[in-house]
C-alpha positions in Angstrom: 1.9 -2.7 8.2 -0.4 -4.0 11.0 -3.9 -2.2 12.0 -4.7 -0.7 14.8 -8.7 0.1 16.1 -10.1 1.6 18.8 -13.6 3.0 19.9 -15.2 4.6 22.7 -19.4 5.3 23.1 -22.4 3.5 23.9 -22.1 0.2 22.6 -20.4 -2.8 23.1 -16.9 -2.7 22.0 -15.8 -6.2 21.1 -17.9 -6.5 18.2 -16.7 -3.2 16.5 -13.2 -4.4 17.4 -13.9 -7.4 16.1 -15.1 -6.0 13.0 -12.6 -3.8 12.3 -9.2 -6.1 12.7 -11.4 -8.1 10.3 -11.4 -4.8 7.5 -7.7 -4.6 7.9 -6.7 -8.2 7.9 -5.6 -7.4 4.1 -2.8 -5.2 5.5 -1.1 -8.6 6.6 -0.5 -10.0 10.5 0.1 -12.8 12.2 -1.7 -12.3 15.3 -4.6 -10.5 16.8 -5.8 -9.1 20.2 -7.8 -6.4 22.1 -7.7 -4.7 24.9 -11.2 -3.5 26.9 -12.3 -1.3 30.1 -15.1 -2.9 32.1 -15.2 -0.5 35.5 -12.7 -2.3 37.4 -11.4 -4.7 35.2 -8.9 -4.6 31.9 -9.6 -7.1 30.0 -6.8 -8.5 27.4 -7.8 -10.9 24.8 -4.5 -12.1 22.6 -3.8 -14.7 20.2 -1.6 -16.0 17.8 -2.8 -16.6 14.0 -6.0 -15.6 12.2 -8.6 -14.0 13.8 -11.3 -16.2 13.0 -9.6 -18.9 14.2 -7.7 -17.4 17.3 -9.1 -14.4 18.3 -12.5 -14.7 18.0 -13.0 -18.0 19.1 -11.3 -16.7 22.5 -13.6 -14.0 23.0 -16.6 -16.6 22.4 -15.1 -18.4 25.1 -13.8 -15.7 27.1 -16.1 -12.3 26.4 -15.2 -9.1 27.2 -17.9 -6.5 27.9 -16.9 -2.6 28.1 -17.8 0.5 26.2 -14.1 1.3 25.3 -11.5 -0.8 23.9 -8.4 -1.1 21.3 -7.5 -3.7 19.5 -4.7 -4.3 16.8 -3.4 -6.9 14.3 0.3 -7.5 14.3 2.7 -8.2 11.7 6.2 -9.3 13.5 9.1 -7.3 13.5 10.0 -7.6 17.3 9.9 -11.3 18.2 8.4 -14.2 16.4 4.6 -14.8 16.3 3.3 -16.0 19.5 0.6 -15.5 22.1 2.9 -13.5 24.2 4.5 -11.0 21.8 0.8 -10.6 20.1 -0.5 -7.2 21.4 -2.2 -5.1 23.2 0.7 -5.3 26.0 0.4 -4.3 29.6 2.9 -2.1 31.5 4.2 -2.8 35.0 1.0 -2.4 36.9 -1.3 -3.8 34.2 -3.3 -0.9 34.9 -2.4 0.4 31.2 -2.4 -1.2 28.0 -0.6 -0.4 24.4 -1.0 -1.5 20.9 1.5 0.1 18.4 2.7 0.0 15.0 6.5 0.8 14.0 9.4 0.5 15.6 11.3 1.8 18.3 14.8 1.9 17.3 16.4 2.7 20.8 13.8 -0.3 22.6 17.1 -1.7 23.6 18.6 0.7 25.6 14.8 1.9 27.2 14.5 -1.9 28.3 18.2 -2.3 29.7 17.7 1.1 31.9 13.9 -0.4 32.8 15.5 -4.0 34.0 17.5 -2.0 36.1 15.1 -0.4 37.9 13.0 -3.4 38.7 10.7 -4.5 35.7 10.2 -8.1 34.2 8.9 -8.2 30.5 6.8 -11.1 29.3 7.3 -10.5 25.6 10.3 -10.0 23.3 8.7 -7.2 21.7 9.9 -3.2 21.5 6.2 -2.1 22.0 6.2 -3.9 25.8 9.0 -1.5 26.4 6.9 1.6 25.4 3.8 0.4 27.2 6.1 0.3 30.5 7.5 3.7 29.5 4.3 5.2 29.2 3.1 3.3 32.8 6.2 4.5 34.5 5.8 8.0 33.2 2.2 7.9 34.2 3.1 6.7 37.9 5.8 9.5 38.3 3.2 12.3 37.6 0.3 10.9 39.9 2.9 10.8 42.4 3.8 14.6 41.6 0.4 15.1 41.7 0.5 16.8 38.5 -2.8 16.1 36.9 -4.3 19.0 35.3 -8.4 19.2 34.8 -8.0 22.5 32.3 -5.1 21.0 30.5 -4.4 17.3 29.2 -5.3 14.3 31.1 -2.3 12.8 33.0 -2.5 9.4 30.7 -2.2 12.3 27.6 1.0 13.8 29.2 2.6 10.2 30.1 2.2 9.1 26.8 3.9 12.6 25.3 6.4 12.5 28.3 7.6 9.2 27.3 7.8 9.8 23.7 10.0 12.3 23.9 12.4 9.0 24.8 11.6 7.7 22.0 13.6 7.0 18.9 11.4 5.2 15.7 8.2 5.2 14.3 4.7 4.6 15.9 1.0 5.0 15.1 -0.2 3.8 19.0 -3.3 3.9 21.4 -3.2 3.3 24.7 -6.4 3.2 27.4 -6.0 2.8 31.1 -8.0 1.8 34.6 -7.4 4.9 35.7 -8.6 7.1 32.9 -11.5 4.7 31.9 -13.5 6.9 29.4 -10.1 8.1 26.9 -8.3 6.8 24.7 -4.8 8.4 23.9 -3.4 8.3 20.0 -0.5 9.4 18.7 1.8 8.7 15.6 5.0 9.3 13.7 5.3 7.6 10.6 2.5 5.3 11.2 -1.1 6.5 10.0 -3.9 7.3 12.3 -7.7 8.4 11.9 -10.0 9.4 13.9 -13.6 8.8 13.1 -15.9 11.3 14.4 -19.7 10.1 15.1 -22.4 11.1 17.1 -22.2 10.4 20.9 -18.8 7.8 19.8 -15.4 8.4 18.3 -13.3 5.7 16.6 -9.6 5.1 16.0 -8.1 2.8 13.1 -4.7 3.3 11.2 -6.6 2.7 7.9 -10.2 4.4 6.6 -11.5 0.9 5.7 -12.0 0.1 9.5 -13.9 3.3 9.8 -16.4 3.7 6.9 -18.9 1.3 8.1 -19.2 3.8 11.2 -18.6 7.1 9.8 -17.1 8.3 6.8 -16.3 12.0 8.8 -12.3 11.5 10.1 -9.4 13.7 10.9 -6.3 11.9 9.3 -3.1 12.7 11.9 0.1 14.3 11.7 3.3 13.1 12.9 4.1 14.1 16.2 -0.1 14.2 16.7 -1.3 13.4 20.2 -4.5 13.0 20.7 -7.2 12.6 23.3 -10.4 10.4 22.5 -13.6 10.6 24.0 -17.3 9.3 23.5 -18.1 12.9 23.5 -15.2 14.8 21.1 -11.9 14.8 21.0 -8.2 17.1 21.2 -5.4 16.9 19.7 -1.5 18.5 20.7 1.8 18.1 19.1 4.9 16.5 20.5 6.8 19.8 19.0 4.5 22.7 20.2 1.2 21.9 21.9 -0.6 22.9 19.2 -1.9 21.1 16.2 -3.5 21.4 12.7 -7.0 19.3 12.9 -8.7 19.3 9.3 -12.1 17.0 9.4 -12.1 15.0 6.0 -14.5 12.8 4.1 -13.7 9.1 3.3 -14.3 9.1 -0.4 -15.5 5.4 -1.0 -18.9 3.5 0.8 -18.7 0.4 3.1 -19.7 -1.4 0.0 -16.7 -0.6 -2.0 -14.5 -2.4 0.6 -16.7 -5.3 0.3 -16.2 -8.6 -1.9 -19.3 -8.0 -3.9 -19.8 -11.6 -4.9 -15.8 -12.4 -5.7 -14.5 -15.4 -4.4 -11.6 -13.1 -3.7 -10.8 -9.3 -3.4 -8.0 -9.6 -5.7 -10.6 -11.0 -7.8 -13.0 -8.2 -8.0 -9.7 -5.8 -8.2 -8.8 -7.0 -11.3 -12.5 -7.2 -13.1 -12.9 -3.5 -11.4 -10.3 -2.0 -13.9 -12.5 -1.0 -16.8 -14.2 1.3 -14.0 -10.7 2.1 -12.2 -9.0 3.3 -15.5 -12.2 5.3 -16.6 -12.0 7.1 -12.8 -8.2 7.8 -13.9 -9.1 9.4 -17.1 -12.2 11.3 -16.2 -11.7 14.8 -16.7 -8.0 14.7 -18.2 -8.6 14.3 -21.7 -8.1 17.1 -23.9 -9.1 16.2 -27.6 -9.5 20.0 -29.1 -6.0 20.6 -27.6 -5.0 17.0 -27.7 -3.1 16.9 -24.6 -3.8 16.1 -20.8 -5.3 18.3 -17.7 -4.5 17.9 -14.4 -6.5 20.0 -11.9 -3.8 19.4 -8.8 -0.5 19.5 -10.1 0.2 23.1 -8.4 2.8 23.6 -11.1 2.4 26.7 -14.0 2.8 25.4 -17.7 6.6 27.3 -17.1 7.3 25.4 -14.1 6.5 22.1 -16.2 7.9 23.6 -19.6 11.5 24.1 -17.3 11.5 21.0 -16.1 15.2 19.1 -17.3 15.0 15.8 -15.2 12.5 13.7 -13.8 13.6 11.4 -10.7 10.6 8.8 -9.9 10.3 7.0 -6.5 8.6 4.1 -5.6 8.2 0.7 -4.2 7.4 -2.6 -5.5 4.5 -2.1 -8.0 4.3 1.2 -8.0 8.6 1.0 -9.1 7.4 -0.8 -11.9 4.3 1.7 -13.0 7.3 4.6 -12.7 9.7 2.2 -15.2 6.7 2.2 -17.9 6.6 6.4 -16.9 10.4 6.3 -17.6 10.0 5.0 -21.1 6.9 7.0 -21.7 7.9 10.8 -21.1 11.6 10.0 -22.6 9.8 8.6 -25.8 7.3 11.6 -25.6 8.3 14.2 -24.2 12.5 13.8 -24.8 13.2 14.5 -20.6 15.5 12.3 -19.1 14.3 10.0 -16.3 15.3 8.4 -13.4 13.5 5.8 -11.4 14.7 5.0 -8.2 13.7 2.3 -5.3 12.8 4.9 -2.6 14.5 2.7 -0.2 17.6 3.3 -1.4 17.7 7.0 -2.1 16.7 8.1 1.0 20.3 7.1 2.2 22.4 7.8 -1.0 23.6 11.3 -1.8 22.2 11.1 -5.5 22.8 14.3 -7.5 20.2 15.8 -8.2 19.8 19.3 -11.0 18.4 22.5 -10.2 15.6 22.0 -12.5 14.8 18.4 -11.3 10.9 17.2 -10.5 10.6 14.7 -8.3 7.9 12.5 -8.8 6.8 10.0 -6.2 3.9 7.0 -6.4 2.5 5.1 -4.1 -1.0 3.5 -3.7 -1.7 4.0 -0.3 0.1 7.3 0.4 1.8 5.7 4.0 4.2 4.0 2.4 7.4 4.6 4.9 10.8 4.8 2.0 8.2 6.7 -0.4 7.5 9.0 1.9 11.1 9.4 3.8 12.2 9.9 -0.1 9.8 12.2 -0.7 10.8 14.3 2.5 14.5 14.4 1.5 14.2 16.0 -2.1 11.6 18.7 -0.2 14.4 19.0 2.0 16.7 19.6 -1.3 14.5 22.4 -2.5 12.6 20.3 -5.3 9.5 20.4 -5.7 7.5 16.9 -5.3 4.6 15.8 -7.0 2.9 12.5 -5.7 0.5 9.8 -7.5 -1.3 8.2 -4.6 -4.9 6.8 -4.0 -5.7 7.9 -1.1 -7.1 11.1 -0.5 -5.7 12.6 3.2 -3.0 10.1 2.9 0.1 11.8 4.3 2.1 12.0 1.2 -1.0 13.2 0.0 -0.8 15.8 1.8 2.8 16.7 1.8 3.1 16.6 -1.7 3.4 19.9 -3.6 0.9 18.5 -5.8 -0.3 15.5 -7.8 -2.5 12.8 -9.4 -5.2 11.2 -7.4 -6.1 8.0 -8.7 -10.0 7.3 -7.8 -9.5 3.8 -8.0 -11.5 3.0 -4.8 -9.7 1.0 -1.8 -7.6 -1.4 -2.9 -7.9 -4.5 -0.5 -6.2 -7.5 -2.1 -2.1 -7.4 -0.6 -0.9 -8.0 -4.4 -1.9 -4.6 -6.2 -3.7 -5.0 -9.4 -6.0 -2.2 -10.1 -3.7 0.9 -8.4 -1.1 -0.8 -11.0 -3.0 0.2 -14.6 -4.7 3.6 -12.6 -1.2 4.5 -12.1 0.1 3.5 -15.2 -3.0 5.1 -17.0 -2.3 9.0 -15.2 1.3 8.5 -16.4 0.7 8.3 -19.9 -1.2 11.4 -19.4 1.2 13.0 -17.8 4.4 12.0 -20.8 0.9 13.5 -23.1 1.2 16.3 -21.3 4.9 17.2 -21.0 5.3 15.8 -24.4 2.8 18.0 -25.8 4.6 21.1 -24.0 8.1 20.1 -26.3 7.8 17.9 -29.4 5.0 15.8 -29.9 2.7 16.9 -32.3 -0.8 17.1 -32.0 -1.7 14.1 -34.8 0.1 11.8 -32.4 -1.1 13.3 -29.1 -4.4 12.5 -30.2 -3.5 9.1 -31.3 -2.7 8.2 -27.8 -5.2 10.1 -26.2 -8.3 8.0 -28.3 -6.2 4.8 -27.9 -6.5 5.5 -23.6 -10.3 6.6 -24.5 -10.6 2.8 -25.6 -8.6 0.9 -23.0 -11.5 0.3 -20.1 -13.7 -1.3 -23.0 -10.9 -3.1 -24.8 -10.5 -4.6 -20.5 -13.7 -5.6 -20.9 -13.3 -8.0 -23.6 -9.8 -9.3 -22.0 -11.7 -10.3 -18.6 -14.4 -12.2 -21.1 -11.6 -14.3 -21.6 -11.0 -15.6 -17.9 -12.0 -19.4 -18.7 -9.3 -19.0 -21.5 -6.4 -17.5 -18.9 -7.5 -20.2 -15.9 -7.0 -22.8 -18.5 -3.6 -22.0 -19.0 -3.3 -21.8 -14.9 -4.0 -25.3 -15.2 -2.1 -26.6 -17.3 1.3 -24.4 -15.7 0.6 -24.3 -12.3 2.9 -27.2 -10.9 5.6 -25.1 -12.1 8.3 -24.2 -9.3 9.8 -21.7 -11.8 8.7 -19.0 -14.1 10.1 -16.6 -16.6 8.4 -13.3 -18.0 9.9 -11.6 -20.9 9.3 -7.9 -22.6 10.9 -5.5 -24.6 10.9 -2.0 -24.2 8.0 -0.9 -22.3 6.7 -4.4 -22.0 9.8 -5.0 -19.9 8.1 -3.6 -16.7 5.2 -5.4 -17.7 7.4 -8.7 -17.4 8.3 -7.3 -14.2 5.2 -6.5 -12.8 3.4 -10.1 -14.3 6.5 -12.0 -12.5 5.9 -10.1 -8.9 2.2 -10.8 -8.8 3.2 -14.3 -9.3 5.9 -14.9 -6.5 3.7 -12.9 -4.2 0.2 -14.7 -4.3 1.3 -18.4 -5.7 4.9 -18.6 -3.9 6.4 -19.8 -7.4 9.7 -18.7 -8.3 9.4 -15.8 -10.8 11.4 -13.6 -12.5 11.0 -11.0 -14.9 13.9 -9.9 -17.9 14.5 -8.1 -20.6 13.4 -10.5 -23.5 17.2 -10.4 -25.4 18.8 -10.1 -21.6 18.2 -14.2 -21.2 21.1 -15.0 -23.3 23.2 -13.5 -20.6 22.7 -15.8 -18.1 19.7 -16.2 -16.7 19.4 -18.9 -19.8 20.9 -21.5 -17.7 18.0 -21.6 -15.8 15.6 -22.8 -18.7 14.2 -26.1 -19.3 10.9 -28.3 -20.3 9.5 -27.4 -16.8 10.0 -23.7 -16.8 6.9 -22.0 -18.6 8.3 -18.4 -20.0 5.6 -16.0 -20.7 6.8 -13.9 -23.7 4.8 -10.1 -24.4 4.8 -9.9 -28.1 2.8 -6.8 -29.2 2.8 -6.4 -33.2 4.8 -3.4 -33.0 8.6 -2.5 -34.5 10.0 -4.5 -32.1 8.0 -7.5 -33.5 10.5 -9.8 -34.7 13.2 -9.4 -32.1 10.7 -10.7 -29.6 10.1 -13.5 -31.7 13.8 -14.3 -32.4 14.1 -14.0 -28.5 11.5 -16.7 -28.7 12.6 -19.0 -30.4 15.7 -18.9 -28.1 13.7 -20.0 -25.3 11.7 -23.1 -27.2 15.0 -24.4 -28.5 15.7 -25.2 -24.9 12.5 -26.6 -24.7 11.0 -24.2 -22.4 6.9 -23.9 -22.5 6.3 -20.5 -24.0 3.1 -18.4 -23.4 2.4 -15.7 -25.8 0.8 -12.3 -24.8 -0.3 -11.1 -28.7 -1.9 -8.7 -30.5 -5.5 -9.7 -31.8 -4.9 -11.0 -35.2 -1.3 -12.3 -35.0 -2.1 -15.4 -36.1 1.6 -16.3 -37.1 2.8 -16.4 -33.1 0.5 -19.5 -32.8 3.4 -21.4 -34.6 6.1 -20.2 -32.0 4.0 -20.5 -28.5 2.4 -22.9 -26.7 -0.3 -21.3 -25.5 -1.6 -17.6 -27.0 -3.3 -15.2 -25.3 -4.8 -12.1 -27.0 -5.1 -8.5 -26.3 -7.0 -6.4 -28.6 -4.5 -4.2 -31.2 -3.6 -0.6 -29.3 -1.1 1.9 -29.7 2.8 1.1 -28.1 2.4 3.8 -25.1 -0.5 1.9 -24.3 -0.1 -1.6 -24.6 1.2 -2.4 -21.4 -2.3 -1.3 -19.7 -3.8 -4.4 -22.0 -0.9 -7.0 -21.4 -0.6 -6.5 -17.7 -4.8 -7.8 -17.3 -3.8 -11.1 -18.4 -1.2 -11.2 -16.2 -2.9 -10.5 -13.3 -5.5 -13.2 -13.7 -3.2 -16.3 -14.7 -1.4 -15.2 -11.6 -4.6 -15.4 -9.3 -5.5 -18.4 -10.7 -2.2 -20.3 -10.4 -2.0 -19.4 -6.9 -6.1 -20.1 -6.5 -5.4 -23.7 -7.8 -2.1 -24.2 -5.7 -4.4 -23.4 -2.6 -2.7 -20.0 -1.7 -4.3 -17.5 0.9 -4.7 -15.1 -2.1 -5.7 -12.2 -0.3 -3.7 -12.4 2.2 -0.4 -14.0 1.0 2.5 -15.1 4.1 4.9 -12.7 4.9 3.3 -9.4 3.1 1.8 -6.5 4.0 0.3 -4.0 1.9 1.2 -1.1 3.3 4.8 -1.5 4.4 4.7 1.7 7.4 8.1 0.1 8.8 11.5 0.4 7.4 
């Protein structure tokens, strides 16, 4: 959840630090420091709150020159937010210094049995306790005199000596006096790179830290230690002193991570879809066979043809992209599907058929319950397919196959363009099974030329963003918010109600449209806007009787219509259109609006929209 970045070479390292906790200030912290060699001296810079007004004021004031240094961004899990728990953290000598992400889960007990023997913490924080593991490890070998010039340094074989304590996750770094040209990495459940340049080597737990340096990285395992210097680098395992090193290629430029003129990156996330869904669907149309190809999937039309049951996992808005895959490939292709909360599967003992595919999606690919539910139905014997957009990711790569997204980085903490890429390579993918069963080729096609259309019919529902900020006006005082669908428009309600809460901190909630009678009813009132999806479809004039529910309380309606509905202008308050598409793909068009009266509610409350409180974007910790 927090970042992590580190460098060693020729230049200065404050100002790359600096730089890089800036590229991964969308991942959500509260606090920011570094940590930086200068021949004698360890220099820790730490402060509570935003960088530019914490951080980087205190190294104008205090600077701190050195050619190697690590730095991080925390997001608290350990202790509130405060100069002290901020990190890097020092061990007992303050010769050695930490920054981690995760959580050690048996901190506790490590601290207790370190008190014992003599050492005083000055935080509250579990990753203190592994920097004076790692310090005390360290001090037991130079006393053995174990160091080793033909085998790993000694800071390399405290840090792997006192992981082996270790219970929990953790993507760290740690640099010392007495090593002063290496950096040491390792991770579990926390991603690391390495960026690979000439005379320098990086470190960041996300590629956007990296790609204005080098767009050559090694993404590492779990159990992955590694050794950095300005002049290579090696990497062992926890498990057998060996490791698998792959050298990748970041996939998107420095400019892709930029705003490009946006007032926001949510902003430019949202107009970027036309181009996001058109990456999706590149390559994957099939019109002469009207059906879908996928190049990854690693499965044989047999394997796919025997599937009986699809379980989906996900989190947040990827859950909701699997609900509108639920409806999809049961409407299409007649298999029965199952979308869980990857949080809570990994601990339930969920049956699960022989011929089950599990299917899990996740934007970044770190994501910690995706990828521990992932891990458990490999464990089962299934086979796993993964939709993730990021390439090397690590449920990328664990996957038995899947659907890469090309939707470029997504920096923005609320998730807008991953959203329609994901839901965009799921209706290919209900084409495709469907196409193996029942669904005949006249209606394959349909949907097929209906995606085709999608980016351009985007297009014309951005042109209508001084229509949708209107609307923001006139509702955003609101303290409470309903969102209504039918069918597959229900995740759509769903998904239009979290990127509210999330960026504007109203109260929003999401329902079945005929589900408000049954309670959450109560709740409505002349100051409670409800934002109803009404496609013209068969379900047409239920949503409209479900309407009229809602304004005989009184409550504010806003429509989301079909171009040329006309009649809804007599039932809502306020009307905004989508242009007319088919039913499978209507919630790719209904979710845009969405998205943008959401960022500009929150824009004209005065909300950090980029970087909303509390969240993270990729949530690494349990």
């Amino acid at each position: 959840m927090c970042g992590i970045i580190g460098y060693v070479g020729k230049k200065q390292a404050a100002p790359i630090l600096l730089e890089g906790l800036r590229r991964l200030e969308y991942r959500g912290y509260d606090s920011a420091g570094v940590a930086i060699l200068r021949a004698a001296d360890l220099l820790v810079r730490k402060r509570r709150g935003k960088i530019d007004e914490g951080l980087a004021p205190l190294l104008k004031d205090q600077p701190a020159d050195g050619l190697i240094g690590i730095g991080h961004t925390r997001w608290a899990t350990h202790g509130p937010p405060s100069d002290e728990n901020s990190h890097p953290h020092h061990d007992a000598s303050g010769r050695i210094a930490v920054v981690h992400n995760g959580v050690i889960e048996n901190y506790d007990r490590l601290k207790q049995r370190l008190l014992a023997a003599g050492h005083v913490f000055q935080s509250a924080t579990d990753t203190e306790v592994l920097a004076h593991l790692v310090g005390e490890r360290f001090a037991k070998l130079k006393q053995q005199g174990q160091a080793d010039v033909s085998g790993p340094t000694l800071l390399t074989r405290a840090v792997t000596a006192a992981l082996r304590e270790v219970i929990g996750t953790y993507g760290l770094a740690v640099i010392s006096l007495d090593e002063p040209g290496t950096i040491v990495a390792a991770r579990r459940g926390s991603p690391l790179i390495i960026g690979i340049a000439d005379g320098e080597h990086f470190l960041a737990s996300d590629a956007n830290a990296l790609v204005a340096h080098t767009r050559q990285v090694v993404y590492l395992n779990d159990y992955d230690v590694a050794t950095i210097r300005a002049d290579g680098f090696e990497v062992i395992s926890l498990g057998t002193d060996t490791a698998r090193v792959q050298i990748s290629q970041i996939e998107f430029s420095a400019e892709a991570a930029e705003k490009g003129g946006f007032a926001h990156y949510m902003l430019k996330e949202i107009f970027e879809q036309p181009r996001t869904v058109e990456n999706a669907l590149r390559g994957r149309i099939d019109f002469e066979e009207a059906t879908a190809k996928f190049g990854g999937l690693n499965l044989t039309p047999a394997e796919l043809r025997a599937v009986d049951r699809i379980v989906i996992a996900a989190c947040g808005t990827s859950w909701h992209a699997g609900l509108v895959g639920e409806y999809l490939i049961e409407e299409l292709a007649h298999i029965p599907v199952e979308v869980e909360y990857a949080s809570e599967f990994r601990y339930r003992n969920a049956p699960i058929e022989k011929n089950t595919l599990f299917l899990v999606i996740t934007q970044s690919g770190e994501t910690a319950d995706t990828l521990a539910a992932m891990r458990e139905a490999r464990r089962r014997g299934h086979k796993v397919l993964a939709i993730c957009n990021v390439v090397g990711s690590t449920i990328a790569r664990e996957a038995d196959g899947g659907i890469y997204l090309h939707a470029g980085p997504e920096i923005g903490v609320a998730s807008t363009k991953a959203f329609t890429s994901q839901v965009t390579a799921l209706t290919l993918l209900a084409v495709l099974l469907g196409r193996m069963r029942m669904l005949s080729s006249a209606h394959g096609h349909q949907i097929l030329k209906a995606l085709e259309a999608i980016p351009r019919q985007i297009e014309s529902i951005l042109q209508q963003d001084a229509r949708i900020q209107a609307v923001a006006k006139r509702f955003h005082q609101a303290e409470d918010f309903f969102f209504l669908g039918r069918q597959v428009s229900f995740p759509v309600a769903l998904e239009g109600a979290l990127k509210l809460k999330e960026i504007s901190y109203i109260h929003a909630e999401g329902y079945p449209a005929a589900e408000m009678k049954h309670g959450p009813i109560a709740l409505l009132d002349e100051k409670t806007p409800t934002v109803i999806l009404t496609p013209k479809d068969a379900m047409y004039d239920k949503v409209v009787s479900n309407l009229e529910v809602v304004r005989a309380r009184k409550a504010p309606v806003i429509a989301i219509a079909t171009e040329g509905d006309t009649a809804i202008k007599s039932f809502a308050d306020e009307v905004i259109y989508v242009p007319a598409t088919t039913g499978q793909t209507f919630p790719l068009l209904a979710i845009v609006p969405l998205q943008l009266l959401a960022y500009h509610i929150a824009v004209l409350r005065g909300c950090d929209v980029d970087k909303p409180r509390n969240l993270a974007k990729s949530v690494t910790v349990e």
